[in-house]
N, C-alpha and C positions, 0 to 999 in steps of 0.2 A: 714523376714524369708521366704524361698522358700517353696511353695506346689509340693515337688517331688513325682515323679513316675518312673515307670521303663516299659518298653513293654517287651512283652512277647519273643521279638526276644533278648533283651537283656539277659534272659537267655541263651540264645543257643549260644550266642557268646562268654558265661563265659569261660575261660584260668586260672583265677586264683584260683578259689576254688574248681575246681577239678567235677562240677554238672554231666559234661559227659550225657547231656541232648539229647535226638534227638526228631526230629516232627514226629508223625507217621499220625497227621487224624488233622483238624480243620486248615489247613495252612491259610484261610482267615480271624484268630482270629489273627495272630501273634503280630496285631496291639494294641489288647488290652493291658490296663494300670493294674499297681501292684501300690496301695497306701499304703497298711499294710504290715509290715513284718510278720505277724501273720501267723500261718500255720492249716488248718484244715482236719480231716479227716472224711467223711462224715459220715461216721459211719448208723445211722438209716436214714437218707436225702436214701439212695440205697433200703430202704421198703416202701419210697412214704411219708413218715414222715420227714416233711421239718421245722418244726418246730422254729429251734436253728439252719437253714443253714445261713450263714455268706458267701453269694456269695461273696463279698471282698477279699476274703485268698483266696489264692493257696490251690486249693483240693488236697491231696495226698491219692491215692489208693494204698493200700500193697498187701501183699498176702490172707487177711484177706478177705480183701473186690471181689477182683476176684475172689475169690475160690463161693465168696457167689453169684457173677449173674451168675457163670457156671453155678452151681445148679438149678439156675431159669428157669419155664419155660419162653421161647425164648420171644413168647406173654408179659407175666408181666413182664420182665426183660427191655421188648422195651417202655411200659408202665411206668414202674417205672424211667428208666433213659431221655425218654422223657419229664416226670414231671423236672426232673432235670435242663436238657440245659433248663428250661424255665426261669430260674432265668441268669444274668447276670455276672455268672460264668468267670473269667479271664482265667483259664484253668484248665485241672486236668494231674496229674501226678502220672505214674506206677513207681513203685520201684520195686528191683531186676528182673530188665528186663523181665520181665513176658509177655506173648503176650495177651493183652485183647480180650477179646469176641469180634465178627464180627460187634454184633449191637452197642456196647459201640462206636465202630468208625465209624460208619454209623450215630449217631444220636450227635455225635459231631460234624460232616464232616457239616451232614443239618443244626445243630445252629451254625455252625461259632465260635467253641469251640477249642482251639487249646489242642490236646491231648499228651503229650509228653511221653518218656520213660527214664529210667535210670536206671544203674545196682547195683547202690546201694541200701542195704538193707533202710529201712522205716523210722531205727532210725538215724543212719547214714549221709540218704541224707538229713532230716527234721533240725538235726544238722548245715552240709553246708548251707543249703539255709536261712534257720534263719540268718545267720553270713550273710551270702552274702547280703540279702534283708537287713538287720540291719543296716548295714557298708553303704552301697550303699541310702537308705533311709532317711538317718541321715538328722535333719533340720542344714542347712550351711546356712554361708555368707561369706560375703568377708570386708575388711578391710583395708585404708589407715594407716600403722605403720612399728615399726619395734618391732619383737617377736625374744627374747634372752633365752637363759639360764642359768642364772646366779645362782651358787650354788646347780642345783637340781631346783631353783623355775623360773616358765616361767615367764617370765616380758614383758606384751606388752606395747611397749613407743609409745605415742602418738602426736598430736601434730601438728599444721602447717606447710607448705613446707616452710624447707630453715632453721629451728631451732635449727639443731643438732642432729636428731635421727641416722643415720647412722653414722656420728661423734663416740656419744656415742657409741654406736654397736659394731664400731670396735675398738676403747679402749677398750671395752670389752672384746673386745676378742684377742686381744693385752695382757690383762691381765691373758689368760685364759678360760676363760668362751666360749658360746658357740652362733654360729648363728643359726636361724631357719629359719626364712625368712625376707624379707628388701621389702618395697616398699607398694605390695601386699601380704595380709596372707588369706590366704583361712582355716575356722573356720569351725568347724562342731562340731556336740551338743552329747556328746557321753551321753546316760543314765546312769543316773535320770538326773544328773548335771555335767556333765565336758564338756570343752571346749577345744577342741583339734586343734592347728594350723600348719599350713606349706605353705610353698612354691609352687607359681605354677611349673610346669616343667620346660618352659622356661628359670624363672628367678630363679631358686637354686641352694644355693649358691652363689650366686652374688649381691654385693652391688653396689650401685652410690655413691659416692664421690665427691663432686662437686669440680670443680677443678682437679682433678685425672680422672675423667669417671667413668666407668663403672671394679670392679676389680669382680677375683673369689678365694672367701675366702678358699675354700678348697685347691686350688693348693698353693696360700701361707702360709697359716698356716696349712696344714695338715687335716687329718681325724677330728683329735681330737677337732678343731675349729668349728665344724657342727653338726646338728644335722636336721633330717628328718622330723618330727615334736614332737611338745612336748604338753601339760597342758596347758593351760595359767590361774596362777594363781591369776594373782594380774595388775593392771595396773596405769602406771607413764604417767602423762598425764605434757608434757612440753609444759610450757607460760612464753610469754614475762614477764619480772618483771615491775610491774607497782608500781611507789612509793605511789599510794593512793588507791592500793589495800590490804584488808587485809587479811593476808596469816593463815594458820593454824602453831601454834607457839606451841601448846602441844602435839597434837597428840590422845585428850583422844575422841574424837569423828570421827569412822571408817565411811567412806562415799565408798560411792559404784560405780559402773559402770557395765549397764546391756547390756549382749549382749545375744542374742536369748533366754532372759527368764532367763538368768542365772547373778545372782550378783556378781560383782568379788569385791575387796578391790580396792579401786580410790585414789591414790595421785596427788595432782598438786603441779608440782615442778618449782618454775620459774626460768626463766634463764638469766643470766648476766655476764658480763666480771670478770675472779676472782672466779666464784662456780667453785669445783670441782663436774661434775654433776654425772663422771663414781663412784668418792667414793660414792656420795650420793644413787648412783644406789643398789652398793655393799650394803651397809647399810641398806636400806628398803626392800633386798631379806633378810638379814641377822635377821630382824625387824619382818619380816613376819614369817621366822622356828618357832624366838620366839615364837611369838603368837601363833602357832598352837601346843607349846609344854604344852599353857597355862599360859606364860609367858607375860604382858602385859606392859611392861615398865613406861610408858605415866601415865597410870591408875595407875600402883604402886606408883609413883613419885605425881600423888595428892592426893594418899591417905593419904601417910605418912603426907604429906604440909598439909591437911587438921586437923589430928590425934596433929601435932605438935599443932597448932591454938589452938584447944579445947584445951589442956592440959597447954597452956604456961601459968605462973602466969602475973596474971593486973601489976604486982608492975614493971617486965622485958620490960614494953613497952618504946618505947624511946621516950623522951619528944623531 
């Protein structure tokens, strides 16, 4: 798992969530790092009471907070907010474009505090940048597979080079179903517990085909062949069939595969001349709705095998 950060110039380059951020005072912070999406409002940390300050978050000042060091005399106010920059603060940020007091940016400028502004109201921007910092902060990884969507459920097929994953892929989606991404899936941890994959830029939409090259699934089969990313709910893990290995033949015992802390459902499905592997594909997306509807197949099928034993008369057993 990656220890992500963001620097504070990476705000000010946002286009897509709308932060509408500018630098007015601390430009020699612009370096510093954002590890929390958390957001704080210093609230009493501005009357010298640092108590419960969380230099880690992004400070956000509203109208609340500037209205209170105008009032300050000039003195205590330079006092008060110099105790502040003394803590390792990544920045602070005005909402509805307010102009802050002379010494707020005087004594950011001297700690190397990057000060920003923004015309959005408090709850507003606090909203955006949560999303923004959220999205952007997410613990990721990346992944050797191929992630499908088959039926609504994300299926990452797994597996050594050369086995069949994109094979299967595009039978799938020959049949319908959907691609996400082929080759490399870039994973990210959405909270508490989901796992969200897709495509780098480069390669989306586009499988290898060995034999064929390089194809782009979109422009042969359409929109409806694709998808940007999805879930990943459950994962099929293809291996060689080896005749002196012994395979799971019931199904009553659910085995796992962990990726960034999160448990997904693990099949290994092995492979030989003669499976049809795309039905088997079909079938354990199909296996999994079940189960999630509470439906356990495997588990019903020994219950009853089990119910039948206890109940069958001694006299029925066959000599």
């Amino acid at each position: 798992m990656n220890t992500i950060s963001l620097a504070i110039e990476d705000l000010l380059k946002d286009e897509e969530y709308g932060l509408d951020l500018q630098l007015i005072a601390g430009e020699s912070g612009i370096s510093h790092r954002i590890y929390s999406s958390r957001i704080q409002k210093p609230g009493l940390a501005l009357t010298g009471y640092t108590e419960h300050l969380h230099p880690d978050r992004l400070q956000v000042l509203g109208n609340t907070e500037i209205s209170y060091l105008r009032q300050l005399d000039e003195h205590q106010a330079i006092n008060y907010i110099g105790k502040l920059c003394n803590f390792p603060i990544s920045c602070f940020i005005i909402t509805k474009g307010l102009d802050p007091p002379g010494f707020l940016k005087m004594e950011t400028e001297k700690a190397g505090i990057p000060l920003l502004v923004t015309h959005h109201q408090s709850s507003t921007f606090i909203s955006l940048i949560t999303k923004f910092l959220e999205e952007r902060l997410l613990p990721t990884t990346h992944i050797h597979g191929v992630l499908v969507d088959v039926l609504g459920v994300g299926v990452l097929l797994l597996g050594k080079s050369g086995i069949g994953k994109s094979e299967c892929a595009l039978d799938l989606v020959i049949r319908g179903h959907r691609l996400v991404a082929d080759d490399i899936i870039y994973i990210k941890k959405k909270m508490p517990a989901a796992l969200v994959g897709q495509a780098g830029e480069t390669i989306q939409h586009h499988m290898e085909i060995r034999g064929l090259g390089i194809i782009n699934v979109k422009d042969l089969y359409g929109v409806s062949s694709i998808r940007e990313k999805k879930i990943i709910d459950m994962v099929l893990e293809l291996v060689d069939w080896d005749p002196a290995q012994e395979y799971d033949r019931l199904g009553i015992d659910d085995q796992v595969h962990t990726i960034l802390g999160v448990d997904l459902p693990h099949l290994k499905i092995p492979v030989r001349p003669g499976r049809n592997l795309t039905s088997i594909i079909e079938v354990a997306a199909r296996n999994f709705l079940l189960k999630g509807m509470g439906y356990h197949s495997a588990r019903e099928f020994h219950e009853k095998l089990l119910a039948r034993m206890e109940v069958r008369p001694l006299g029925d057993e066959v000599e």
